[in-house]
C-alpha positions in Angstrom: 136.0 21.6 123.5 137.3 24.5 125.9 141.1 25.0 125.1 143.5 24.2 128.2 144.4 26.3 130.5 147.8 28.5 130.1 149.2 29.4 133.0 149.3 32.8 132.2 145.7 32.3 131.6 143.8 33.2 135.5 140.6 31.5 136.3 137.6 32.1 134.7 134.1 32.8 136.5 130.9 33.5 135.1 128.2 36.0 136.8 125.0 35.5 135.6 123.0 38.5 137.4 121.2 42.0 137.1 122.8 45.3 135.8 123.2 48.1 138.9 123.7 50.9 137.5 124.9 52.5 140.4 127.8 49.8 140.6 127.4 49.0 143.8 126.0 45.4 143.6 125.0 42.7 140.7 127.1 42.0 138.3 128.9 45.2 138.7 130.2 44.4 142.1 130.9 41.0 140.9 133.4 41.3 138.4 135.2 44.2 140.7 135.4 41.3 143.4 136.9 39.0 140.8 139.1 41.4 139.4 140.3 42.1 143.0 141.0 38.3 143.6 142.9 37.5 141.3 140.3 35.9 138.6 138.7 36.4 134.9 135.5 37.8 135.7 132.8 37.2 132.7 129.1 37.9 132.9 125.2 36.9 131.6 122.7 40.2 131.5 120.0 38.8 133.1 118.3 41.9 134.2 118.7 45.6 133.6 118.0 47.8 137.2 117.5 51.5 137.5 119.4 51.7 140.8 121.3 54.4 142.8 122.1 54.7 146.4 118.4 55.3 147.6 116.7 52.5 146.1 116.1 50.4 142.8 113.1 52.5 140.4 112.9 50.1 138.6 113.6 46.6 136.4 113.8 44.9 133.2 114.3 41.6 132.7 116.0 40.4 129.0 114.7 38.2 127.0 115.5 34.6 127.8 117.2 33.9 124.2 119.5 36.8 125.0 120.4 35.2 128.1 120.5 31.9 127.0 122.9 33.0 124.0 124.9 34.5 126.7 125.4 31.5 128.2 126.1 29.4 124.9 128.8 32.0 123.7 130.4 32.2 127.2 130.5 28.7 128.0 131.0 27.5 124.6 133.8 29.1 124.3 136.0 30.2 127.0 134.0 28.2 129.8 134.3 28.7 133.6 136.2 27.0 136.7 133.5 28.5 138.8 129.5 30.3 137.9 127.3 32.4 140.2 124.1 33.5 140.0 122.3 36.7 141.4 119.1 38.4 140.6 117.8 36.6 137.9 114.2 38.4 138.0 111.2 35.6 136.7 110.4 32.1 136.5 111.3 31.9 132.8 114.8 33.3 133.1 115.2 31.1 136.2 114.3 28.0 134.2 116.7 29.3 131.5 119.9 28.9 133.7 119.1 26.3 135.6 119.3 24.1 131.8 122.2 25.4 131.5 123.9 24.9 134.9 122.5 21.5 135.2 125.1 20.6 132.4 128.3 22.4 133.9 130.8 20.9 135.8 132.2 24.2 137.3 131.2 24.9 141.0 128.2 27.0 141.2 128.0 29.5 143.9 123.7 31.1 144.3 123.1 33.6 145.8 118.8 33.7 145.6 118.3 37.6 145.4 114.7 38.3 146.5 115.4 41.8 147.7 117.7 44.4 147.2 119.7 46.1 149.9 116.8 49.2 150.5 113.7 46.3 150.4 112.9 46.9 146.8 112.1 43.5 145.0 114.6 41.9 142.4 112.5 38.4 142.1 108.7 37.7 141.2 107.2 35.9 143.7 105.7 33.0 141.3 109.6 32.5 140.9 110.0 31.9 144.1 109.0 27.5 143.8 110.7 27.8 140.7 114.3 28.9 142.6 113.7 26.0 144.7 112.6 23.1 142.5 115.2 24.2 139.4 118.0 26.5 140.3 119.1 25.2 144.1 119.9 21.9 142.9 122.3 22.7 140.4 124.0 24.5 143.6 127.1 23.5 144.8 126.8 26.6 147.4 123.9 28.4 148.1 124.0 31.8 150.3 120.8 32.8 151.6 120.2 35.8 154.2 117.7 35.4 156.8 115.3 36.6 154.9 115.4 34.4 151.8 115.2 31.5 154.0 112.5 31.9 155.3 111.1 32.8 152.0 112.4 29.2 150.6 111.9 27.2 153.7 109.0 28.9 155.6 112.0 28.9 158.8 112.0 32.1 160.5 115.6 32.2 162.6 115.5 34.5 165.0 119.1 33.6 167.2 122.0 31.7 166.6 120.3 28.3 167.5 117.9 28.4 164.5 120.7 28.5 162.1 121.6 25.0 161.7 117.7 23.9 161.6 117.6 26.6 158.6 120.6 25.2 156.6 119.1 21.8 156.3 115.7 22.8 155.5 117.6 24.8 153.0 119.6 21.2 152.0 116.4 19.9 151.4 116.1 21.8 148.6 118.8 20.1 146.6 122.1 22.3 147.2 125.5 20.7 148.1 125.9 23.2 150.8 124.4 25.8 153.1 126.0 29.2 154.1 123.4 30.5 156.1 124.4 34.7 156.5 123.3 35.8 160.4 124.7 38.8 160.0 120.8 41.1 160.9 120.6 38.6 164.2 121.3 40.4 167.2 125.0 40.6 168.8 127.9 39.3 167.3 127.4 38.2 163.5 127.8 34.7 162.8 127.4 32.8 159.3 126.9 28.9 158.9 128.3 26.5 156.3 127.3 23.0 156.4 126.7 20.2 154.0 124.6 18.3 156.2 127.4 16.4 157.7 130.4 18.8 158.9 129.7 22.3 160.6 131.4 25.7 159.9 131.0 28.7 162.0 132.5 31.9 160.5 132.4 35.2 163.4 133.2 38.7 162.5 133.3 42.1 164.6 130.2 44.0 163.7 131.3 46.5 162.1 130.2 50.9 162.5 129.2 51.5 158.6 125.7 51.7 157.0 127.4 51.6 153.6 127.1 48.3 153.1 125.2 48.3 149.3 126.5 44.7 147.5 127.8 42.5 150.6 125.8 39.5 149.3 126.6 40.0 145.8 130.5 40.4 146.8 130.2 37.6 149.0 129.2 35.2 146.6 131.2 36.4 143.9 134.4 35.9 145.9 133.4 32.4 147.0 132.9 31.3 143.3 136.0 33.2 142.7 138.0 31.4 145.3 136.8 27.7 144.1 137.9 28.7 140.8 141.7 28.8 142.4 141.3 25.5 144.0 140.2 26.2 147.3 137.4 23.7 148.9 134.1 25.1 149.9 135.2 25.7 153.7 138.1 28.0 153.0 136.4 29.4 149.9 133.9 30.7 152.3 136.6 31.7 155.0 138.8 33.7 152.5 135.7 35.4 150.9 134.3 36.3 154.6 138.0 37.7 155.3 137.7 39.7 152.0 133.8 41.1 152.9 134.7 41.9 156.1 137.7 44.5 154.8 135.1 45.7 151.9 132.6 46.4 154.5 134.7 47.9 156.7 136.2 50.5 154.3 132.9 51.2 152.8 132.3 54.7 151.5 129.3 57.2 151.4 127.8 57.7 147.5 124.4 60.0 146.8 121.9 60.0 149.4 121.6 57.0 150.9 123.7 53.6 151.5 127.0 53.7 149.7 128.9 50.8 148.6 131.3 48.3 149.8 134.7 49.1 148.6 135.7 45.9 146.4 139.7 48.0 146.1 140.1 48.1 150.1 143.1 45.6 149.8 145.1 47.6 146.8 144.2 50.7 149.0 145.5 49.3 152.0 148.5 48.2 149.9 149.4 51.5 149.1 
C-alpha cells in the first residue's frame, strides 16, 4: 500500500516515454516541465533515441520486462497522482502499459507520439490499432496533433470547423477527453477540449520562433502535472497551455536545426 502523502511530500507523476538525448523532448522535457511546476517527476524508459536538433538517427526500444519492472518498482512503491505517456515505440510495449494503466487510479494524460518534431517516426505502424484498441481507453486525456488524428480516426481537419468532428471520432476510441492541438491550421491557433458533452476552446497568439522541439511532450507533461495538484481537466489544460505558450515563446536556438522550448522561462522571467 502506497504510504500517505506528507505535505512536504509534492505530487508525484510518472512519464512513461522515449529517451532524447538532445533533451529537448520525451521524457527529458518531461520531468524539466514537472520540476518547473511544482511536481515529483518520475519516469519508465520506454525507448532509447539518437536525437539532436536536426532529426532523430535512430531508435531502440527496451525490452518490455524492463519496462514493465519499471512500472512495478515505480508504482509499487512511491505511486503517482497523475501518469503520461509518450513515445512508446511497438505494439508489445504498447500492450505492456496499457496492463498496467488499466489498473491505476491516477489520471492519465497520452500523448500518441507517431512523429517526432523533424517527421522522423517514433511509432511502428502495426502499433498504430494497437494505441487505439489498448492504450486510449485507459486515457483520462488524450492530446493528439492534427496529424495523429487522422492517423487514429482516418479525419483529416483542415480549419477550425473540423475540430470538434475530430475530437469525437477520437472519443470513440475510449478516452475520457479530447484535446484536439490546431496549432499547424492556418491563422490564429486554436486547441479543443471536449468530453463529448461540454466544449473548451483555448486561443493563443502565434507566436515568431521555429524553436519549438518538445511542445507536445511539455504540453502533456504539464497537464498530468497540473491534475496531480487538483486541478480538473479544463483548467489543467488552460494552465498547461499558459505554461507552453511562455516555453515557446522564449525558445532558444541549439545545433543546426530546431532548438528547444525553454521549460525555465518562468524562473528566468522571475529573475
Amino acid at each position: 500500500m502506497t504510504p500517505p502523502l506528507s505535505p512536504l511530500v509534492p505530487p508525484r507523476v510518472l512519464t512513461v516515454a522515449g529517451s532524447d538525448s538532445g533533451g529537448g523532448a520525451g521524457i527529458q522535457a518531461d520531468l524539466k516541465t514537472m520540476l518547473a511546476l511544482g511536481v515529483h517527476g518520475m519516469s519508465v524508459v520506454a525507448a532509447v533515441t539518437a536525437q539532436n536538433s536536426v532529426g532523430v538517427q535512430g531508435y531502440w526500444e527496451l525490452p518490455p520486462e524492463a519496462v514493465r519492472a519499471q512500472l512495478d518498482s515505480v508504482l509499487g512503491d512511491i505511486g503517482a497522482q497523475a501518469v503520461k505517456t509518450g513515445m512508446l515505440a511497438s505494439p508489445v510495449l504498447v500492450e505492456t502499459v496499457a496492463d498496467v494503466l488499466a489498473g491505476v487510479a491516477a489520471p492519465v494524460v497520452v500523448d500518441p507520439v507517431g512523429v517526432s518534431k523533424h517527421g522522423d517516426s517514433l511509432l511502428a505502424p502495426e502499433a498504430v490499432g494497437t494505441v487505439k484498441s489498448r492504450l486510449l481507453p485507459t486515457a483520462t486525456v488524450v492530446t493528439p496533433n492534427l496529424w495523429e488524428v487522422e492517423q487514429l480516426t482516418g479525419v483529416k481537419v483542415e480549419g477550425e470547423d473540423d475540430l470538434r468532428r475530430a475530437a469525437d471520432a477520437v472519443l470513440g476510441l475510449g478516452p475520457r477527453w479530447a484535446l484536439i492541438k490546431g496549432g499547424h491550421l492556418p491563422g490564429e491557433p486554436v486547441d479543443l477540449l471536449t468530453d463529448g458533452v461540454v466544449e473548451h476552446r483555448y486561443r493563443a497568439e502565434r507566436l515568431d520562433n521555429r524553436h519549438t522541439h518538445g511542445t507536445g511532450c511539455t504540453l502533456a507533461s504539464a497537464i498530468a502535472s497540473y491534475l496531480a495538484r487538483g486541478e480538473d481537466v479544463p483548467r489543467a489544460v488552460e494552465l498547461a497551455k499558459a505554461y507552453v505558450t511562455g516555453a515557446i515563446a522564449n525558445g532558444f536556438p541549439l545545433g543546426a536545426g530546431i532548438g528547444p522550448v525553454d521549460h525555465a522561462w518562468s524562473w528566468r522571467a522571475r529573475g
